[in-house]
N, CA and C atoms as a LAMMPS dump frame, in Angstrom:
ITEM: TIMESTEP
0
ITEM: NUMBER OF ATOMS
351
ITEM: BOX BOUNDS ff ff ff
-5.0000000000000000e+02 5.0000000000000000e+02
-5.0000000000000000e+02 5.0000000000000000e+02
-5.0000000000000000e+02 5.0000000000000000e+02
ITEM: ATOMS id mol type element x y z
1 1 1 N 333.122 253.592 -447.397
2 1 2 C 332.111 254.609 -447.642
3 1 3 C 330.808 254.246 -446.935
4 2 1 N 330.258 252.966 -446.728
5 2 2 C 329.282 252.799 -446.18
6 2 3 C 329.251 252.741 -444.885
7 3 1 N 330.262 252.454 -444.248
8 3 2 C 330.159 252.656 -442.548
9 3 3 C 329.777 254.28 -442.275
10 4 1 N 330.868 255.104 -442.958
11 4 2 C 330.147 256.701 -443.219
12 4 3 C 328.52 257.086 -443.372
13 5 1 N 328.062 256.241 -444.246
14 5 2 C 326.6 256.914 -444.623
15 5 3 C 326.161 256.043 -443.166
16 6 1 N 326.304 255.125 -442.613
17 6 2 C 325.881 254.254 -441.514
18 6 3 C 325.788 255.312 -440.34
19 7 1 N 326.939 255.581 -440.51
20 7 2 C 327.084 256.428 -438.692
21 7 3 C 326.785 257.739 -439.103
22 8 1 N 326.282 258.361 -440.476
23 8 2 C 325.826 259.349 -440.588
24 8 3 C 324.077 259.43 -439.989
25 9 1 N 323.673 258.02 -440.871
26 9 2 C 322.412 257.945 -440.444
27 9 3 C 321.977 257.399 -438.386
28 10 1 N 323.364 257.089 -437.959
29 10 2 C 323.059 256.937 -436.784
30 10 3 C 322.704 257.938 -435.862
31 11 1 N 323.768 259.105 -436.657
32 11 2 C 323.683 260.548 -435.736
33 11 3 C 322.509 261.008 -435.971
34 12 1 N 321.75 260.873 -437.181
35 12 2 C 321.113 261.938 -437.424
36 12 3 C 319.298 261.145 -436.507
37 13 1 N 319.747 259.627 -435.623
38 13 2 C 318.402 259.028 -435.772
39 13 3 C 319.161 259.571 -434.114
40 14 1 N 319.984 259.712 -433.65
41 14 2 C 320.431 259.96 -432.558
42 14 3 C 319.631 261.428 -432.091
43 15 1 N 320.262 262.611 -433.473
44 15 2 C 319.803 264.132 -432.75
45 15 3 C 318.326 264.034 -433.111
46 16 1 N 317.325 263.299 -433.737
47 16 2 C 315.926 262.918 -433.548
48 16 3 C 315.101 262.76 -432.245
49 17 1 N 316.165 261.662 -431.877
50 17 2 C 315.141 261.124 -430.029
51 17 3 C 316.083 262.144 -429.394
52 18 1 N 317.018 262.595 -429.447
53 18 2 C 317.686 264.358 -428.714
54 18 3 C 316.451 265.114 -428.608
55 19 1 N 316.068 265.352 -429.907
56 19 2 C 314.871 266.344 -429.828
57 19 3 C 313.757 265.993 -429.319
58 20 1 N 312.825 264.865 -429.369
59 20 2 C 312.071 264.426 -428.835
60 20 3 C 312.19 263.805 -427.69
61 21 1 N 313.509 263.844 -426.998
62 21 2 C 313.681 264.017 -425.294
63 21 3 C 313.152 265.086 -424.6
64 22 1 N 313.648 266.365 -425.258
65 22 2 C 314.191 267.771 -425.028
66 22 3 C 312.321 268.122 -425.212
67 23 1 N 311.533 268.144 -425.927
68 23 2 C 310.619 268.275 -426.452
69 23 3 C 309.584 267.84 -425.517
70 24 1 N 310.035 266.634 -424.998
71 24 2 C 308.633 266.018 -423.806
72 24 3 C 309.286 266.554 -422.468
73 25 1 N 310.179 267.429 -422.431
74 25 2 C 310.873 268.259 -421.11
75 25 3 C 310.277 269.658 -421.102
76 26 1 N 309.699 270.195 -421.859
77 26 2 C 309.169 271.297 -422.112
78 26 3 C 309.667 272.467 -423.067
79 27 1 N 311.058 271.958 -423.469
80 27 2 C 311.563 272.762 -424.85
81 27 3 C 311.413 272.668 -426.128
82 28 1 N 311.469 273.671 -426.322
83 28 2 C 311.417 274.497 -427.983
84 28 3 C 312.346 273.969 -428.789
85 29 1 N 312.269 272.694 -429.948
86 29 2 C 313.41 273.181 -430.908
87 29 3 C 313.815 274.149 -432.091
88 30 1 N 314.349 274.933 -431.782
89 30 2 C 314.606 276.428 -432.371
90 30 3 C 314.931 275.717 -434.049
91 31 1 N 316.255 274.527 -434.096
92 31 2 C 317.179 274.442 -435.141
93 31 3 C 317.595 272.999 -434.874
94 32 1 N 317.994 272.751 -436.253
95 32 2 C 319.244 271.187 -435.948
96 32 3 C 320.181 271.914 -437.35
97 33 1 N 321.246 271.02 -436.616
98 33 2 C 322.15 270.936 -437.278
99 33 3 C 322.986 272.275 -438.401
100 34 1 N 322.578 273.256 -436.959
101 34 2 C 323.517 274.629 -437.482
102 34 3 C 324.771 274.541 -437.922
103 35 1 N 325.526 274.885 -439.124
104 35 2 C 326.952 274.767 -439.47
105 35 3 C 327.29 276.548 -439.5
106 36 1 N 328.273 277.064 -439.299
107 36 2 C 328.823 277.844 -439.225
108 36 3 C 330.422 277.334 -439.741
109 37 1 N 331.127 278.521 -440.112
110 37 2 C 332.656 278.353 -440.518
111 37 3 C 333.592 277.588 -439.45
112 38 1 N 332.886 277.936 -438.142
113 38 2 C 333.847 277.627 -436.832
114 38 3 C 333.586 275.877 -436.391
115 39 1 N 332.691 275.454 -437.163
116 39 2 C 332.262 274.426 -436.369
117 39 3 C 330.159 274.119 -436.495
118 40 1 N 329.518 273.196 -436.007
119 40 2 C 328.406 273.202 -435.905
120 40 3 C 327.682 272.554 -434.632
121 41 1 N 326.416 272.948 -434.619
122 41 2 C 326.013 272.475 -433.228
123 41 3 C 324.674 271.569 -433.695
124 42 1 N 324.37 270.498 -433.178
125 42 2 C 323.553 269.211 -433.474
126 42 3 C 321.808 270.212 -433.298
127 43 1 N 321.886 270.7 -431.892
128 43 2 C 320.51 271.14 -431.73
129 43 3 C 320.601 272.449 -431
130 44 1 N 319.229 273.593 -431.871
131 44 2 C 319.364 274.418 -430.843
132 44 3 C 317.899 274.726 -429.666
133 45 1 N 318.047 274.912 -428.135
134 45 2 C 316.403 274.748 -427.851
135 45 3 C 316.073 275.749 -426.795
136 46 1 N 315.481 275.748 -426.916
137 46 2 C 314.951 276.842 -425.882
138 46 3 C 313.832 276.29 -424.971
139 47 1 N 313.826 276.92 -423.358
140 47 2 C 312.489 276.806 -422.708
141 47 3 C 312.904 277.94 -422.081
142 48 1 N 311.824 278.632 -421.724
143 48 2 C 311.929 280.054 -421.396
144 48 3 C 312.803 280.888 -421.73
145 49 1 N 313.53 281.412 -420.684
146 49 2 C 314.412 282.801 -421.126
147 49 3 C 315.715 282.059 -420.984
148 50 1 N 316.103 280.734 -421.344
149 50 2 C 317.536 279.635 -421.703
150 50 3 C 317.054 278.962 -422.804
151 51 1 N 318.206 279.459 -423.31
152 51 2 C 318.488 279.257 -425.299
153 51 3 C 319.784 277.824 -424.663
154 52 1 N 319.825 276.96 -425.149
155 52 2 C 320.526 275.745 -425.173
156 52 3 C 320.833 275.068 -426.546
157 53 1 N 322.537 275.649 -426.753
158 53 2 C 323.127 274.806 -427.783
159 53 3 C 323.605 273.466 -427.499
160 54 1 N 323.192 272.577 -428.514
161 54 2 C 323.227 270.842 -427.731
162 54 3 C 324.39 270.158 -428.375
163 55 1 N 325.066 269.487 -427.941
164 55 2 C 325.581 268.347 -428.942
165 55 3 C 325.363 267.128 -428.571
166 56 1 N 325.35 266.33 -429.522
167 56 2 C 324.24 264.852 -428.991
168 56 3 C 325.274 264.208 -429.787
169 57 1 N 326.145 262.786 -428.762
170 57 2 C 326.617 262.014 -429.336
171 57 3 C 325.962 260.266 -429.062
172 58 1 N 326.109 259.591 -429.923
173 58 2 C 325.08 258.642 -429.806
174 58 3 C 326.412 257.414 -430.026
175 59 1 N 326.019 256.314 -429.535
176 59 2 C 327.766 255.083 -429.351
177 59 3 C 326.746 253.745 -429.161
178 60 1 N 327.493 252.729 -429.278
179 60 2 C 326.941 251.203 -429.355
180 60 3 C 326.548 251.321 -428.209
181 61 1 N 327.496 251.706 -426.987
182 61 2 C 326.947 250.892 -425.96
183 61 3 C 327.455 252.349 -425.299
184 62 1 N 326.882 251.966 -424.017
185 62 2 C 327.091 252.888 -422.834
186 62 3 C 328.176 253.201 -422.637
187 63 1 N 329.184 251.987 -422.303
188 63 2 C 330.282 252.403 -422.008
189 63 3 C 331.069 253.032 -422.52
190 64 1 N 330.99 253.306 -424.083
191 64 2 C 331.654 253.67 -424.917
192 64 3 C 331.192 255.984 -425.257
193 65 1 N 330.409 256.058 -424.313
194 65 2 C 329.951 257.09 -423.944
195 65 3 C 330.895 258.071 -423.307
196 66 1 N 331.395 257.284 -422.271
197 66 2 C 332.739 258.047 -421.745
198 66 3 C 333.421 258.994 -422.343
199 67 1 N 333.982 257.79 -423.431
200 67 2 C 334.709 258.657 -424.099
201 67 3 C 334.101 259.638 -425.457
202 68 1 N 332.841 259.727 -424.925
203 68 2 C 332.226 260.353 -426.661
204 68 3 C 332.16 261.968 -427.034
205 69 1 N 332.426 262.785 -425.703
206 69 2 C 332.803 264.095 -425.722
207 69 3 C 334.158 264.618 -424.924
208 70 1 N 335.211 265.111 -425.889
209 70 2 C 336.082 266.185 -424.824
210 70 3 C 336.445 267.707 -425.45
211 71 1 N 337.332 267.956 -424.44
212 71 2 C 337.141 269.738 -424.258
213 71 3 C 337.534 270.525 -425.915
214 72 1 N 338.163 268.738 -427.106
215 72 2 C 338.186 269.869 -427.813
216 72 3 C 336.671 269.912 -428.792
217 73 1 N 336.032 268.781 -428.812
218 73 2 C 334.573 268.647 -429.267
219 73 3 C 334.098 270.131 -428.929
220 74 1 N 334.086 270.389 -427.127
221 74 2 C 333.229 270.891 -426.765
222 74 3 C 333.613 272.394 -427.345
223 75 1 N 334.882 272.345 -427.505
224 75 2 C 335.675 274.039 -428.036
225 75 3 C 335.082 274.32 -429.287
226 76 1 N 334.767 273.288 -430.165
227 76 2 C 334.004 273.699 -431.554
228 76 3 C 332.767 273.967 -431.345
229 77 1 N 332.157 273.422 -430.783
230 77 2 C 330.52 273.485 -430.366
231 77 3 C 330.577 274.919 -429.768
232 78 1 N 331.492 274.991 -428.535
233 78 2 C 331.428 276.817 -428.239
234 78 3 C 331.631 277.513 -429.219
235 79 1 N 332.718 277.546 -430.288
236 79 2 C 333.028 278.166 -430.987
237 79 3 C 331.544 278.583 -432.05
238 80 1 N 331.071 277.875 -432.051
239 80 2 C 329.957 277.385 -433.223
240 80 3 C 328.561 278.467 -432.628
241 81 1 N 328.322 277.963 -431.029
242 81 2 C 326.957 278.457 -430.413
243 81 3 C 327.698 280.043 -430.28
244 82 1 N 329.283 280.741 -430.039
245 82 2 C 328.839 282.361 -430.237
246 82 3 C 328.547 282.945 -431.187
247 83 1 N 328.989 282.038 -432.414
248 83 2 C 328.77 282.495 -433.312
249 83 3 C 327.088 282.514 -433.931
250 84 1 N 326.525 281.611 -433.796
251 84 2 C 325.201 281.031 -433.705
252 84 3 C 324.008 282.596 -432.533
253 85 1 N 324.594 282.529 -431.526
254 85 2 C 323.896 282.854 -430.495
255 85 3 C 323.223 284.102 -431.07
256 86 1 N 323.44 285.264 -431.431
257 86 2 C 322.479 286.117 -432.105
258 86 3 C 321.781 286.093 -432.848
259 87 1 N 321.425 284.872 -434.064
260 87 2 C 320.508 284.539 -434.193
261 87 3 C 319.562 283.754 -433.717
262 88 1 N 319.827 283.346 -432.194
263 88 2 C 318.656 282.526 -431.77
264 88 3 C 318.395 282.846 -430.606
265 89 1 N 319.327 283.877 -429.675
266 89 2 C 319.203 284.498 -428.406
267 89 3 C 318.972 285.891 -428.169
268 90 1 N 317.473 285.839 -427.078
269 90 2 C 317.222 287.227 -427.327
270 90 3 C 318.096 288.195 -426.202
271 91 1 N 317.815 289.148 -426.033
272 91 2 C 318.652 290.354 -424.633
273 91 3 C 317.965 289.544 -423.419
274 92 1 N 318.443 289.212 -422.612
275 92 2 C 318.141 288.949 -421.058
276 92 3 C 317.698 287.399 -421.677
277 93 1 N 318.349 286.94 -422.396
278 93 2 C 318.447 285.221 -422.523
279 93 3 C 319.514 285.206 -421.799
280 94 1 N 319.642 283.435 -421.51
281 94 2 C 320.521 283.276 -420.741
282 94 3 C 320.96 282.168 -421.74
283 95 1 N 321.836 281.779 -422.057
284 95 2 C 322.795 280.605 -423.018
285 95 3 C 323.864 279.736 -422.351
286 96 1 N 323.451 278.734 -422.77
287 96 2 C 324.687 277.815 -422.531
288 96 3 C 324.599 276.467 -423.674
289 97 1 N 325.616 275.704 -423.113
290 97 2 C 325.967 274.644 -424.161
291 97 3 C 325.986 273.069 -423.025
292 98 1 N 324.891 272.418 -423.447
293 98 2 C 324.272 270.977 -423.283
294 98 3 C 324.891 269.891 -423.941
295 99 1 N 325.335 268.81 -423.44
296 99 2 C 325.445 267.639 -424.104
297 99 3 C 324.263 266.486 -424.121
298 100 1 N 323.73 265.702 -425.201
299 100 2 C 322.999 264.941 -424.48
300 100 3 C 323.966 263.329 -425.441
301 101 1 N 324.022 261.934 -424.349
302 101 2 C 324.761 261.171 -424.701
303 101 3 C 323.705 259.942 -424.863
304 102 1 N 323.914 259.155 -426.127
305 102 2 C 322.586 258.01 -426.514
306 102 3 C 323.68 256.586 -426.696
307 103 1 N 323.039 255.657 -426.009
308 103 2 C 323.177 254.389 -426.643
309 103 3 C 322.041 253.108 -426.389
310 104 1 N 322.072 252.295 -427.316
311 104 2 C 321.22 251.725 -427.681
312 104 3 C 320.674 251.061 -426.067
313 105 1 N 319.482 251.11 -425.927
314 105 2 C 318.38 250.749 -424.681
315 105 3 C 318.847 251.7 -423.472
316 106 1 N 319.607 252.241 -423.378
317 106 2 C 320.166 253.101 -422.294
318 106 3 C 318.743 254.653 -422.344
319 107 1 N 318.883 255.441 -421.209
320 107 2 C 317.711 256.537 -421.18
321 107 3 C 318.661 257.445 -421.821
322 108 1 N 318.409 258.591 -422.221
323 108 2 C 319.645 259.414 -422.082
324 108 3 C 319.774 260.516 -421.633
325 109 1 N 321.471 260.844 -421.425
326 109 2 C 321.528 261.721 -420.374
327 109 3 C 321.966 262.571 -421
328 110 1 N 321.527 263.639 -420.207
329 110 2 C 321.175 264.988 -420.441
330 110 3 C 322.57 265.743 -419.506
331 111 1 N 323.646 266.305 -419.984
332 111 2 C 324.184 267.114 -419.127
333 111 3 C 324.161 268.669 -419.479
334 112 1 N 323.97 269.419 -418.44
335 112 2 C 323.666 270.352 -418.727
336 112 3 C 325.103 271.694 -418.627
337 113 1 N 324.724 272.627 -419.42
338 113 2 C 325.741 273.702 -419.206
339 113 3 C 327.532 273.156 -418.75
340 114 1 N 327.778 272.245 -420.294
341 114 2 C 329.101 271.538 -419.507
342 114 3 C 330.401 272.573 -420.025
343 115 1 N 329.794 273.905 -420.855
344 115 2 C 331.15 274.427 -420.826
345 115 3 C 331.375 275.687 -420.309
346 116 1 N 332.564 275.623 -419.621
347 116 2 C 332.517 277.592 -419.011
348 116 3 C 334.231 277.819 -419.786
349 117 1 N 333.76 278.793 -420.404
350 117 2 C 335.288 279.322 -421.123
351 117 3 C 336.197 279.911 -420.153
């Protein structure tokens, strides 16, 4: 039970410096930690007329980053941001879905628009 509350509190110190990456880049955080029936998305942000649903995975070390997102992660997170997207995207927004990946002393990276259905 305690490794749980551990890596709960890791994620949540993870989608923190997410936001305060995203934040000294010039975006808006709209939301954290939207749940929907389909799934949930860590962050939602906006800078201008691009609404960006995020998922932020955070790992010991770098290397272990690799493996910290795949297509079916990313299928819930889509699933999650259409459902999501009308409440946070206006007409002539443009949307997509961001990963950002953290480990300890590493910068982090930001990938952008990694899913096309």
């Amino acid at each position: 039970m305690r490794s749980r509350q551990d890596a709960e509190r890791r994620g949540r110190r993870g989608e923190s410096i997410a936001a305060w990456y995203l934040w000294l880049r010039g975006w808006r955080i709209l939301s954290r930690r939207q749940r929907v029936g389909v799934g949930e998305v860590d962050l939602i942000a906006r800078k201008g007329r691009m609404v960006a649903f995020i998922e932020v995975k955070w790992r010991a070390s770098a290397a272990a980053l690799d493996e910290a997102i795949d297509a079916r992660r990313l299928r819930r997170v889509a699933r999650a941001a259409e459902a999501l997207a009308p409440r946070f995207a206006k007409a002539g927004d443009d949307v997509r879905i961001d990963v950002i990946l953290l480990a300890p002393g590493h910068w982090p990276r930001h990938m952008a628009n990694v899913w096309q259905p």
